[in-house]
DSSP file (Angstrom, degrees, kcal/mol; ACC not computed):
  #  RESIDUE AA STRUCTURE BP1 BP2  ACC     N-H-->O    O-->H-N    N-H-->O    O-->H-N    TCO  KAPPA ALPHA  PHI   PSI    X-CA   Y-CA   Z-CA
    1    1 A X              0   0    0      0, 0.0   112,-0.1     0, 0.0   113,-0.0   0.000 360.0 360.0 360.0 170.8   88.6    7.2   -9.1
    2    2 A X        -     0   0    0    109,-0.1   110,-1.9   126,-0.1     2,-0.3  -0.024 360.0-142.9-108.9-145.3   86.1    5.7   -7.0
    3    3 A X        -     0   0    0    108,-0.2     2,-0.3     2,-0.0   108,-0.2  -0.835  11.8-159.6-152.0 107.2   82.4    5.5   -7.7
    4    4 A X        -     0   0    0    106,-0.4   106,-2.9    -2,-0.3     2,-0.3  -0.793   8.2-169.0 -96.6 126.3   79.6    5.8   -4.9
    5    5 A X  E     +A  109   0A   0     -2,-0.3     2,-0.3   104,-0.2   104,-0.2  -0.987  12.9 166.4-137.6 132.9   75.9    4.6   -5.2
    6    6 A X  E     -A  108   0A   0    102,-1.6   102,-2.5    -2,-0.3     2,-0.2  -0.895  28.9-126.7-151.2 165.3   73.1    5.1   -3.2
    7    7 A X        -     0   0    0     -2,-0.3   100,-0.2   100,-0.2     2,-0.2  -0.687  23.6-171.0-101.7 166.4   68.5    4.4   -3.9
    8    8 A X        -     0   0    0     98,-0.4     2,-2.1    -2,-0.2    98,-1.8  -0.710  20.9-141.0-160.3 110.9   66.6    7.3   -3.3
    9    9 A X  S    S+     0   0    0     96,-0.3     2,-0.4    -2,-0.2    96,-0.2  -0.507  71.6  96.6 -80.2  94.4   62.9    6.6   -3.4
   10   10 A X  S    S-     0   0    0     -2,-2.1     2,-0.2   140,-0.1    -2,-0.1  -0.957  85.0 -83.4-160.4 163.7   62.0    9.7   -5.2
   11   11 A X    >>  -     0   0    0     -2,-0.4     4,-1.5     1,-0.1     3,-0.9  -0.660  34.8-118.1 -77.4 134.8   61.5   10.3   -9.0
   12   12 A X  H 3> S+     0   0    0     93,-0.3     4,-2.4     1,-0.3     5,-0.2   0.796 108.5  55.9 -71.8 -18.3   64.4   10.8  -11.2
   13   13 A X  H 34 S+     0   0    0      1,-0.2     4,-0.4     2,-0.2    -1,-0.3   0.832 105.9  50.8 -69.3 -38.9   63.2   14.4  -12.3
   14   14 A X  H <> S+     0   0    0     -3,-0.9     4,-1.8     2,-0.2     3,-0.5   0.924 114.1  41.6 -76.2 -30.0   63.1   15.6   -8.9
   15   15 A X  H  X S+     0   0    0     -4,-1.5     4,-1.1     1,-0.2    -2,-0.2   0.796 115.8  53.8 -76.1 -11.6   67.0   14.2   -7.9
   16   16 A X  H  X S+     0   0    0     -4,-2.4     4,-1.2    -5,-0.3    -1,-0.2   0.674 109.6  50.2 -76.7 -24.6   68.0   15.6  -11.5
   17   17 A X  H  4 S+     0   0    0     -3,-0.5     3,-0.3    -4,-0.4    -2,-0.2   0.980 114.9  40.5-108.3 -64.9   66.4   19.0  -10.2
   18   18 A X  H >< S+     0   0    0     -4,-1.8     3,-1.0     1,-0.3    -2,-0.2   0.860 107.6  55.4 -78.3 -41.6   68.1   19.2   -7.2
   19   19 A X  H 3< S+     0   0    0     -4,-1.1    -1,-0.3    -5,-0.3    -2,-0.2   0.947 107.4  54.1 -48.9 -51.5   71.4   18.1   -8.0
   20   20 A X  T 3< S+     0   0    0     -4,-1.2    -1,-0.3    -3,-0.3    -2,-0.2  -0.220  80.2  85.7 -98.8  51.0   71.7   20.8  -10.7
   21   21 A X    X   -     0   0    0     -3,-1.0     3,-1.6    23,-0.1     4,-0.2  -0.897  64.2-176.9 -88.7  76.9   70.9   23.3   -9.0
   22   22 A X  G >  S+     0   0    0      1,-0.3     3,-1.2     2,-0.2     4,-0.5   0.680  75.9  64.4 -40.9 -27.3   74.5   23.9   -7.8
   23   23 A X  G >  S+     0   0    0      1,-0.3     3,-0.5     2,-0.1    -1,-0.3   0.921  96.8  57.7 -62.6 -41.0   73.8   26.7   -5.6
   24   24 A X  G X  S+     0   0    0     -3,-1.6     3,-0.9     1,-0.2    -1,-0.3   0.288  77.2  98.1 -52.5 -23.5   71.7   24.5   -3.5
   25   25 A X  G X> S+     0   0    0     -3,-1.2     3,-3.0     1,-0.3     4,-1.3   0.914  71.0  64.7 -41.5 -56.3   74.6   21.9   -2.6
   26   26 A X  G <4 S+     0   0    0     -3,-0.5    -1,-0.3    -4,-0.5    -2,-0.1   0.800  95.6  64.4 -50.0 -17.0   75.6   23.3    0.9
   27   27 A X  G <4 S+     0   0    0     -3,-0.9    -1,-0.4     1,-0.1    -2,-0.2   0.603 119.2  19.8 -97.8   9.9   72.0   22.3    2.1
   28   28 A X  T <4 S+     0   0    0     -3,-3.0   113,-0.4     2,-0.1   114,-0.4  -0.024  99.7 116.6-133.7  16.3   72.6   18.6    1.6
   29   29 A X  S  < S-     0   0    0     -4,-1.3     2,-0.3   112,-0.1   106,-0.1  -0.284  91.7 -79.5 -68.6 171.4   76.3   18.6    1.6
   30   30 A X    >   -     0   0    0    104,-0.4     3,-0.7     1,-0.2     5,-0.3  -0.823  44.7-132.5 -79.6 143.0   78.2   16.7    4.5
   31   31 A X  G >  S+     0   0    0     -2,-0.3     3,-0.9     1,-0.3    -1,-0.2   0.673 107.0  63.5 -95.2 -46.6   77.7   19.8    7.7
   32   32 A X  G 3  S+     0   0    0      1,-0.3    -1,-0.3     2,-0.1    24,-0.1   0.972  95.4  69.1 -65.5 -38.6   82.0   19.3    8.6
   33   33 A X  G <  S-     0   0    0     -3,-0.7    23,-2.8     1,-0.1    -1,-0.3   0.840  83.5-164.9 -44.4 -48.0   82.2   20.7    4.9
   34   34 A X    <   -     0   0    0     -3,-0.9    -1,-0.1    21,-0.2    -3,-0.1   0.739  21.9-179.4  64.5  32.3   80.9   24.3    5.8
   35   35 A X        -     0   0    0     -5,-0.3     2,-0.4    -4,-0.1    20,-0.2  -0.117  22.9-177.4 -42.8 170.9   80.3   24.8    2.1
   36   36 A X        -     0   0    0     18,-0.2    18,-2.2     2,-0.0     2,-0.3  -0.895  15.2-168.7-151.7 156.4   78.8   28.2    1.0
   37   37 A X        -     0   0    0     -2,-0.4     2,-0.2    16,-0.2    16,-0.1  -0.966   4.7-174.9-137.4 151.4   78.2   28.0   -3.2
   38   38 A X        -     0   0    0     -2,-0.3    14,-1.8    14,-0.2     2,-0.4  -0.921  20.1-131.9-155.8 150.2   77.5   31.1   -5.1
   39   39 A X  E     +B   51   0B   0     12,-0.3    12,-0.2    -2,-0.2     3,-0.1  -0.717  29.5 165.9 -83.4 125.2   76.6   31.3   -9.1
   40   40 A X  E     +     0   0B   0     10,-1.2     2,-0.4    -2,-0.4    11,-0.1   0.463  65.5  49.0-125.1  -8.4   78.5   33.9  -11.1
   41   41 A X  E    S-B   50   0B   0      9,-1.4     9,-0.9     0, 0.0    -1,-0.2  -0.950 109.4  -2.1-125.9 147.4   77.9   32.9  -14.5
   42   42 A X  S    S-     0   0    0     -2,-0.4     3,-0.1     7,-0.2     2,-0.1  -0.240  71.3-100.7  85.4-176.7   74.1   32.2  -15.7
   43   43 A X  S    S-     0   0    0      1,-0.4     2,-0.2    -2,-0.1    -1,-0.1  -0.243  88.4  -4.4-168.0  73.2   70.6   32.2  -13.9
   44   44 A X  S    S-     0   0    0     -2,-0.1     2,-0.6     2,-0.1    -1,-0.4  -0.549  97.8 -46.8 115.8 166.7   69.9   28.9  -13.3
   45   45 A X  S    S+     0   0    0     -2,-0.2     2,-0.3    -3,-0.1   -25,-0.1  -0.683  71.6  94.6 -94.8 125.4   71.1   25.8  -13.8
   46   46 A X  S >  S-     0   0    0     -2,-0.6     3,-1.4    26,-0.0    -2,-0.1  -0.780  87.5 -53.6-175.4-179.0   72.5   24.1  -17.7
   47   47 A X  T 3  S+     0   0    0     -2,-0.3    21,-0.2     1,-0.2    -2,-0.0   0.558 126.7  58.4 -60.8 -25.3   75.4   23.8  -19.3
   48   48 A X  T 3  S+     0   0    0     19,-0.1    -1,-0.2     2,-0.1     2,-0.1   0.412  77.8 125.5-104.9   9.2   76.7   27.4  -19.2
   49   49 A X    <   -     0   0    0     -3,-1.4    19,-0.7    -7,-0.1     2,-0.3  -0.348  36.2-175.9  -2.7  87.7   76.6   27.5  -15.4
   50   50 A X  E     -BC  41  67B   0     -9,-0.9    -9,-1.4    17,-0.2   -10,-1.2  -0.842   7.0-175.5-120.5 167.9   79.6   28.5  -13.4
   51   51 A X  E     -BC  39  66B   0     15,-1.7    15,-2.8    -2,-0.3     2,-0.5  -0.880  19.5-136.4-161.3 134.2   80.1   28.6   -9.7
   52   52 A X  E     - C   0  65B   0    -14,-1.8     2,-0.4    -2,-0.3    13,-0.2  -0.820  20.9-158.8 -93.5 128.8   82.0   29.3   -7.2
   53   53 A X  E     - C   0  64B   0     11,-1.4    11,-0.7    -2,-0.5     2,-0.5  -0.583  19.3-175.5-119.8 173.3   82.8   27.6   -4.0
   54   54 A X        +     0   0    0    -18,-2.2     2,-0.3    -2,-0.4   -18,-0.2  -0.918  28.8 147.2-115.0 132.6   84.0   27.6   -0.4
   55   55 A X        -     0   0    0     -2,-0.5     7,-2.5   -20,-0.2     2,-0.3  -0.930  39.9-128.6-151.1 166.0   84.5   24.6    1.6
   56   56 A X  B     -H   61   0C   0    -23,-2.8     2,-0.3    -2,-0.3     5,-0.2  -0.953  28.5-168.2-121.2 142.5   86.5   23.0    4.3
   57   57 A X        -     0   0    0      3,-1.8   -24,-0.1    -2,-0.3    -2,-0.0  -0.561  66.5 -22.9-158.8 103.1   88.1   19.4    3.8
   58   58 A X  S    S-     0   0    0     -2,-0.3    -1,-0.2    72,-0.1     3,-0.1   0.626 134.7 -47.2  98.1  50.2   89.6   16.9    6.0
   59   59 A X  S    S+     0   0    0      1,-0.1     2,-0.4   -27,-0.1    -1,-0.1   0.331 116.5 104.5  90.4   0.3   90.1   20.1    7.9
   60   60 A X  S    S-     0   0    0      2,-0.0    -3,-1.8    25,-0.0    -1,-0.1  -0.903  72.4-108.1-107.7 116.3   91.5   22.6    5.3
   61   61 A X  B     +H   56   0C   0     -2,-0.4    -5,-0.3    -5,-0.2    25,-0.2  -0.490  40.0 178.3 -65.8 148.3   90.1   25.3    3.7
   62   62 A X        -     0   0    0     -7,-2.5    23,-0.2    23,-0.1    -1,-0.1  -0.592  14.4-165.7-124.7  82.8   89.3   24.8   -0.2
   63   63 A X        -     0   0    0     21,-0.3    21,-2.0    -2,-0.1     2,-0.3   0.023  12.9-164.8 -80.0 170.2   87.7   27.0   -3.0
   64   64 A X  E     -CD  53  83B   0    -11,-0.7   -11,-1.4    19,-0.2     2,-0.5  -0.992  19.0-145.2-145.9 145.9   86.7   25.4   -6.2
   65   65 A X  E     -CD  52  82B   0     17,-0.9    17,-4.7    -2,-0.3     2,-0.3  -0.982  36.9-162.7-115.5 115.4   85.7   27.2   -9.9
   66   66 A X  E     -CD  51  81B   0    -15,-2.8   -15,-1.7    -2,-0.5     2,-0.4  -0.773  14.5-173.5-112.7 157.2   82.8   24.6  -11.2
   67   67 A X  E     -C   50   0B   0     13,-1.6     2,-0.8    -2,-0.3    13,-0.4  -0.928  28.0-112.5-124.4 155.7   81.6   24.2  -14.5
   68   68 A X        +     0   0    0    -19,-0.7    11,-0.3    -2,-0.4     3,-0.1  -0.744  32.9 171.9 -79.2 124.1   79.0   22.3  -15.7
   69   69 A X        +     0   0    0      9,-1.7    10,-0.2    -2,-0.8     2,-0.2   0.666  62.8  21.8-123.8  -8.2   79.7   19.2  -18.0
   70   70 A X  E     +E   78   0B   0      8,-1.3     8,-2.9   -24,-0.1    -1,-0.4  -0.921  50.4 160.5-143.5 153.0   76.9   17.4  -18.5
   71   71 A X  E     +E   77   0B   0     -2,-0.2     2,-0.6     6,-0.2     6,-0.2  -0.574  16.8 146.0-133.0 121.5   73.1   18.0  -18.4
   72   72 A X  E >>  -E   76   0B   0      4,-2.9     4,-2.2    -2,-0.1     3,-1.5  -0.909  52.1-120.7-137.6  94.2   71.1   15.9  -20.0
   73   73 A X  T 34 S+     0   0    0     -2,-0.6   -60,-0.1     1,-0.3    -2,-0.1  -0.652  83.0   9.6 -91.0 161.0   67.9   15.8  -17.6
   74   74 A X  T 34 S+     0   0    0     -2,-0.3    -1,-0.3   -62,-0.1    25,-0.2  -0.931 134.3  39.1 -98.1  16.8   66.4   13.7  -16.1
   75   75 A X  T <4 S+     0   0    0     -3,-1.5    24,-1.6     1,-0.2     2,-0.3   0.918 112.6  20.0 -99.5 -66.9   69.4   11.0  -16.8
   76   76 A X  E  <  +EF  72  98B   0     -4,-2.2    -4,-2.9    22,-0.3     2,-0.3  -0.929  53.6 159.0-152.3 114.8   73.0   12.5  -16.6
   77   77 A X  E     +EF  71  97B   0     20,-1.4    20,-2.9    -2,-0.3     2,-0.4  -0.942  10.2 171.0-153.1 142.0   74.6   15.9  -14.9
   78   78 A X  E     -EF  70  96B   0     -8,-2.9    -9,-1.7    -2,-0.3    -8,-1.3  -0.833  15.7-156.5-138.8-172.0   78.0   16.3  -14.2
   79   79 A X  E     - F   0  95B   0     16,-3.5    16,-1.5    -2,-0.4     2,-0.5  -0.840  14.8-137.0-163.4 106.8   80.1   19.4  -13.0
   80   80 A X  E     - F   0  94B   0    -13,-0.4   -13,-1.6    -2,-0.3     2,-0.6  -0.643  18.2-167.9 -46.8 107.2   84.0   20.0  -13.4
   81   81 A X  E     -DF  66  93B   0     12,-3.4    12,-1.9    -2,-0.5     2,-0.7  -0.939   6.9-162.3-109.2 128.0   85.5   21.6   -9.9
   82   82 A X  E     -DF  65  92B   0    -17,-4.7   -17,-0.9    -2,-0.6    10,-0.3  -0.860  32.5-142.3-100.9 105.9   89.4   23.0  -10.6
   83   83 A X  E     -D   64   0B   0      8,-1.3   -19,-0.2    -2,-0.7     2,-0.2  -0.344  18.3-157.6 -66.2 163.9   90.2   23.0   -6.7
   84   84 A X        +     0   0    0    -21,-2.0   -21,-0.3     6,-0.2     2,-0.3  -0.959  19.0 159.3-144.9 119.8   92.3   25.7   -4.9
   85   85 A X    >   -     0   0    0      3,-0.4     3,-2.8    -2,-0.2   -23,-0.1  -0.917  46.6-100.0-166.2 122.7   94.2   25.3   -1.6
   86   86 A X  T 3  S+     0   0    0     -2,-0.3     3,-0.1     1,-0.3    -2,-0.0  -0.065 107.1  16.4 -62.7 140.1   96.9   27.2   -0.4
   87   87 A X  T 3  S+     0   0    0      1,-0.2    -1,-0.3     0, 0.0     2,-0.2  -0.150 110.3  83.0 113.6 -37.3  100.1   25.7   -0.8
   88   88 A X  S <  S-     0   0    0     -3,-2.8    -3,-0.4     1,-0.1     2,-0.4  -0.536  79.1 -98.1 -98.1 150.1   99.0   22.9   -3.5
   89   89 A X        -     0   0    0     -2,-0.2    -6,-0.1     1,-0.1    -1,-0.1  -0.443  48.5 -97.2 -52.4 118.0   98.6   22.8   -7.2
   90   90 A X        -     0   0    0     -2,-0.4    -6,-0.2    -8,-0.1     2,-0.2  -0.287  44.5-174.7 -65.1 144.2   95.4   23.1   -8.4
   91   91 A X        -     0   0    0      2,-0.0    -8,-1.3    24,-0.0     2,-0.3  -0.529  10.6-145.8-110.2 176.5   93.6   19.9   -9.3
   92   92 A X  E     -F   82   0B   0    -10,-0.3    23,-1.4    -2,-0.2     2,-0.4  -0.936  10.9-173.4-129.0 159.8   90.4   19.3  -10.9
   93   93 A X  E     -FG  81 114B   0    -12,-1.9   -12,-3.4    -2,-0.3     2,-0.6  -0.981  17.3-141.0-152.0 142.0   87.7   16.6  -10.4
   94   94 A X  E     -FG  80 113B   0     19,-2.6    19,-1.2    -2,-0.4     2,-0.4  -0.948   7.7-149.8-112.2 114.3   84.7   16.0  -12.3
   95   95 A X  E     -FG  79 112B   0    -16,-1.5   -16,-3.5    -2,-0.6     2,-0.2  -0.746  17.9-165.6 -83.9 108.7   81.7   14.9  -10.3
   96   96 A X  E     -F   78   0B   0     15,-0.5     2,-0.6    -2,-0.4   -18,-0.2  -0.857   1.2-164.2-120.9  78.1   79.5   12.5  -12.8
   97   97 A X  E     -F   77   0B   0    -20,-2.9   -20,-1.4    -2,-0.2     2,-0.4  -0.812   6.3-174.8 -92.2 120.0   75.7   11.7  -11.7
   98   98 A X  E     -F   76   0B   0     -2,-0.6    11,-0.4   -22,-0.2   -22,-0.3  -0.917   5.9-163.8-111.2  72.5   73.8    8.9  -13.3
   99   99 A X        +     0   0    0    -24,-1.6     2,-0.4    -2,-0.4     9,-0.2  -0.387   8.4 179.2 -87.1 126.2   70.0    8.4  -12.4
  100  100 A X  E     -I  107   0D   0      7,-1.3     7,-1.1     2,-0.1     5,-0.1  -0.847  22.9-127.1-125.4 125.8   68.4    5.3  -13.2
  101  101 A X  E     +I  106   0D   0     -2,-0.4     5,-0.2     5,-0.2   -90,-0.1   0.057  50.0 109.0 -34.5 165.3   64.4    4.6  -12.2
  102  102 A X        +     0   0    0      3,-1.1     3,-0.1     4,-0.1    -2,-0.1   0.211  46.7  34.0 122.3 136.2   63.5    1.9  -10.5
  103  103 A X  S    S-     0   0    0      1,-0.2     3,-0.1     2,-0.1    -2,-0.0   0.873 130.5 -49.5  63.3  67.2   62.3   -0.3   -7.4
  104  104 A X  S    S+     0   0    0      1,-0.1    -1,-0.2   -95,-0.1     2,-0.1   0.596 128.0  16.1  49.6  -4.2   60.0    3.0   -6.8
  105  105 A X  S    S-     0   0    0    -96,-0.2    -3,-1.1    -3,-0.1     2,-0.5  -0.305  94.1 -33.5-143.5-109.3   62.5    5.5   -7.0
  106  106 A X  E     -I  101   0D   0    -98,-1.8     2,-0.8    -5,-0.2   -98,-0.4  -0.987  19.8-153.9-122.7 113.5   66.3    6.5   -8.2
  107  107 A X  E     -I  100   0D   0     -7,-1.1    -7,-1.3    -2,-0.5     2,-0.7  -0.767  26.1-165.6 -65.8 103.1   69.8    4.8   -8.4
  108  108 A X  E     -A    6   0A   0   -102,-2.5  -102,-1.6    -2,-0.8     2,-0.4  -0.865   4.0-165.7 -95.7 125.9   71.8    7.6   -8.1
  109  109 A X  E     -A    5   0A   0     -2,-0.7     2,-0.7   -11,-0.4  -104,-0.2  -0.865   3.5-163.6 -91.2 125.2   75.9    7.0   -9.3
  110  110 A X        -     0   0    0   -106,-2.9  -106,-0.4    -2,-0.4     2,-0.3  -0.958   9.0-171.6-112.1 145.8   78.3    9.4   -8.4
  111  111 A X        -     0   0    0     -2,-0.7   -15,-0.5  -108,-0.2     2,-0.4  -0.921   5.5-162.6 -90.2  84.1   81.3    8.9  -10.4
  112  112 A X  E     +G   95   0B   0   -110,-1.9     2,-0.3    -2,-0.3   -17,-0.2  -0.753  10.1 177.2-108.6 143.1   84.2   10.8   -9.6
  113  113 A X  E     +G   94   0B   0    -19,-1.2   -19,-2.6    -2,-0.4     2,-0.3  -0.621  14.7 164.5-145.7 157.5   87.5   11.3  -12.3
  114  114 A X  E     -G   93   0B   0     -2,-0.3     2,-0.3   -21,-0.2   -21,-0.2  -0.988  41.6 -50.6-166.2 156.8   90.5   13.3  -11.7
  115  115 A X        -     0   0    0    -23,-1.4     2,-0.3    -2,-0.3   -24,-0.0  -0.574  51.0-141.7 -61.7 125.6   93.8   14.1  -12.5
  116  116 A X        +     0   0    0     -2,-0.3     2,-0.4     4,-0.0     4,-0.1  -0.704  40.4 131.7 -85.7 122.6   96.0   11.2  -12.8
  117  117 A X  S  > S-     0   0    0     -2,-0.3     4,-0.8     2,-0.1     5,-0.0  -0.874  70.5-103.2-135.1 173.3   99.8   11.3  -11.5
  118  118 A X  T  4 S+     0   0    0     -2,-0.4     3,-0.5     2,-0.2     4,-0.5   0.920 122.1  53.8 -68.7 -50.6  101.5    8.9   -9.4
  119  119 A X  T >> S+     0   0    0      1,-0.3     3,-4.0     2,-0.2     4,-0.7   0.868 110.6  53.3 -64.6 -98.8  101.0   11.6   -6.2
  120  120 A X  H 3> S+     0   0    0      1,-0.3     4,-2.4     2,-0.2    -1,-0.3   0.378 106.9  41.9 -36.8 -28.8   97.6   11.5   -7.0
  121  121 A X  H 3< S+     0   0    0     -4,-0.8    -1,-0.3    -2,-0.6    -2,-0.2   0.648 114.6  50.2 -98.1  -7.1   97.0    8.4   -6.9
  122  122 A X  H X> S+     0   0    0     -3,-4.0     4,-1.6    -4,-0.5     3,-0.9   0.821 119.2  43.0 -95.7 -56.9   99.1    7.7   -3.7
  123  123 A X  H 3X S+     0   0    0     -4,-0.7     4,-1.3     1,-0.3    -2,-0.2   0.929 110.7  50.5 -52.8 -41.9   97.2   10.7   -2.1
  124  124 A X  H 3X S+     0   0    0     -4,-2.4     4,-4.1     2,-0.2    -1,-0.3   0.813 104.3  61.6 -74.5 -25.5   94.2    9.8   -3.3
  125  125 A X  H <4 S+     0   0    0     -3,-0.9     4,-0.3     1,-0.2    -1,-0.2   0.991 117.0  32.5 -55.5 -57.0   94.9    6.0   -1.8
  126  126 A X  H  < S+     0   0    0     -4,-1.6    -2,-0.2     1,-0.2    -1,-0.2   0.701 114.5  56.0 -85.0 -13.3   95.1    7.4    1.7
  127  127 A X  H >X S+     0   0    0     -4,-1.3     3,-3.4    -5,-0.2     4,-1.1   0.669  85.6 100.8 -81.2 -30.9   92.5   10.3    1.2
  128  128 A X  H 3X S+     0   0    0     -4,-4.1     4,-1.0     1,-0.3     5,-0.3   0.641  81.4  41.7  -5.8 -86.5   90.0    7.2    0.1
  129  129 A X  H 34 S+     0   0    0     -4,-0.3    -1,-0.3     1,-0.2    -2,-0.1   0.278 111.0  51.7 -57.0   0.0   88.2    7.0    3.4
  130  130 A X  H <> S+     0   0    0     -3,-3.4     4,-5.9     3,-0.1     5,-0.2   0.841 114.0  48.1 -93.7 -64.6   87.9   10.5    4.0
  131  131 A X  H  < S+     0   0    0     -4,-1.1    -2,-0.2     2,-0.2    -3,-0.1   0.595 111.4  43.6  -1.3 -59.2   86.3   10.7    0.4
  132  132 A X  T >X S+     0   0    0     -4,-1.0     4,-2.9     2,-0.2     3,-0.7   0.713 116.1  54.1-100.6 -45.0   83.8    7.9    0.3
  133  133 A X  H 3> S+     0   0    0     -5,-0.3     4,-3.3     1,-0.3     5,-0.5   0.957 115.5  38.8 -62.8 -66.6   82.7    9.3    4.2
  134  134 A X  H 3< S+     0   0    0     -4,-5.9  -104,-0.4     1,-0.2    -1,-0.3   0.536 116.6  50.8 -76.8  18.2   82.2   12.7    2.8
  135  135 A X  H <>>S+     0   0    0     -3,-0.7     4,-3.4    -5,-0.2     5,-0.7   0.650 119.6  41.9-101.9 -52.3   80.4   11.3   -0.8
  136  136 A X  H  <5S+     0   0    0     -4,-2.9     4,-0.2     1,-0.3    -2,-0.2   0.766 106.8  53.2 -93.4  -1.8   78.1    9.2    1.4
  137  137 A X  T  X5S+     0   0    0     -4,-3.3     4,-1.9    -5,-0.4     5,-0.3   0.919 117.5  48.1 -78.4 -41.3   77.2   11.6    4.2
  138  138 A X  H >>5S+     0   0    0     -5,-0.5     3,-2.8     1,-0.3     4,-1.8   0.940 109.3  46.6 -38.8 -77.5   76.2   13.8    1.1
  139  139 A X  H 3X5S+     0   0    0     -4,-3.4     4,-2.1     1,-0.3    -1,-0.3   0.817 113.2  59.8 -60.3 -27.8   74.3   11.4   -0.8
  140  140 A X  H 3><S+     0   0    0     -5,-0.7     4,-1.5    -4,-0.2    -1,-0.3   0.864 102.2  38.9 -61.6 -34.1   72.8   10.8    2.2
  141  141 A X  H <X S+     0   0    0     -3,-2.8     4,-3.6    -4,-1.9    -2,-0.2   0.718 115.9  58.1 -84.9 -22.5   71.3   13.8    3.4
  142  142 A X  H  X S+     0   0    0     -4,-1.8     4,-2.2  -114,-0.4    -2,-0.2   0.935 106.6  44.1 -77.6 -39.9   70.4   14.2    0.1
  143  143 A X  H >X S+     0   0    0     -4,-2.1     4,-2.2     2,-0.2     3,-2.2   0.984 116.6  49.9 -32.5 -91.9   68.5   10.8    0.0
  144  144 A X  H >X S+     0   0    0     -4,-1.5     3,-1.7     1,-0.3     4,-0.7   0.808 112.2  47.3 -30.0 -81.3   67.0   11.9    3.5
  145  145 A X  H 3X S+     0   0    0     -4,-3.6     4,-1.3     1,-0.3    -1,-0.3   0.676 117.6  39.5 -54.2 -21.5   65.9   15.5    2.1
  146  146 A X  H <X S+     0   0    0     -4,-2.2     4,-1.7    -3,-2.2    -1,-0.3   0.668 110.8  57.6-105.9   6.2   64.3   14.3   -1.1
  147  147 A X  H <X S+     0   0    0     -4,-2.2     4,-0.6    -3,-1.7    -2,-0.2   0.650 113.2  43.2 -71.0 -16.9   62.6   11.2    0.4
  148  148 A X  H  X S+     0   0    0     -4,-0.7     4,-2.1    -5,-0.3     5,-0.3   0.850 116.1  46.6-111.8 -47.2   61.0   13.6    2.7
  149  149 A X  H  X>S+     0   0    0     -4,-1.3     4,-0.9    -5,-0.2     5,-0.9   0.949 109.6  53.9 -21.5 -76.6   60.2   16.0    0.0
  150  150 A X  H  <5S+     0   0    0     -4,-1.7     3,-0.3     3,-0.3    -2,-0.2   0.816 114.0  38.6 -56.5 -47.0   58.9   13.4   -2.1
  151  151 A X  H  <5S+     0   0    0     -4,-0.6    -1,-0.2     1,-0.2    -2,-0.2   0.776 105.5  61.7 -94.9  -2.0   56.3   11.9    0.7
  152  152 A X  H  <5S-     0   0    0     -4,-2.1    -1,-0.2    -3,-0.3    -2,-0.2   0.670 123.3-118.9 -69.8 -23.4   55.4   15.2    1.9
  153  153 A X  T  <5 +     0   0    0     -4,-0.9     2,-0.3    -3,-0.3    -3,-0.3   0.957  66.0 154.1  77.0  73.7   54.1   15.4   -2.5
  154  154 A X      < -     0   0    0     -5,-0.9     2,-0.3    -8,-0.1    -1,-0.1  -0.730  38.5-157.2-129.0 142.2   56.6   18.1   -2.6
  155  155 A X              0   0    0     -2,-0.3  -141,-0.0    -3,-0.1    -5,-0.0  -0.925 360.0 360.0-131.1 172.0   58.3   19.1   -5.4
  156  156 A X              0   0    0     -2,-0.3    -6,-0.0   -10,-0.0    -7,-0.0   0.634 360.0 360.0 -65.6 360.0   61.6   20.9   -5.7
């Protein structure tokens, strides 16, 4: 699955902060997404988190039941989504972000892992570019919102 990387001149405890806070995705998700997130288990964000969302993707509506799977701050947080879309099986993908300091701010890694089949991996071959567009409009706005954050002296 592929792997997306992006600097964000910000400190890693503030992209650690905003990234796991799940609820908060739809404000720096990519805008074609229409996400809406809501938290149904927990009151805040950790390891015993759940959430549900709604989203549209590559024109389709799609809910997702997330978990949290890693947070270990200000380094490591990842988040299980078992998608749902009428018609299809549900799949899951696990969404893996890796901060490391450095050159004045964050390397952020997105790492994404999935259910393996032969259809998957031929869908996921032609869904690539759709994928990597909507990973990097993300990390992008998200870049954009905590850079701006971050010179304003802002915190999350």
């Amino acid at each position: 699955m592929p792997t997306f990387t992006i600097q964000i001149s910000a400190p890693p405890e503030m992209v650690f902060d905003e990234i796991s806070h799940v609820e908060r995705h739809p404000a720096w998700a990519n805008p074609k997404a229409k996400m809406e997130m809501e938290q149904t288990v927990g009151d805040g964000p950790g390891s015993g988190a759940h959430y549900v969302s709604h989203a549209i993707f590559v024109g389709k509506p799609v809910s997702a039941d997330i978990d949290i799977t890693a947070f270990e701050r200000p380094r490591t947080f990842a988040l299980k989504a078992t998608q749902h879309q009428e018609g299809k099986k549900d799949s899951w993908i696990e969404h893996t972000f890796t901060l490391t300091p450095g050159d004045g701010g964050t390397k952020v890694t997105k790492h994404m892992t999935g259910e393996a089949s032969v259809g998957a991996a031929i869908i996921g071959f032609f869904a690539y570019p759709a994928i990597k567009k909507d990973a990097m409009t993300s990390l992008g706005n998200l870049k954009q919102m905590l850079e701006a954050r971050a010179t304003a002296g802002g915190t999350v």
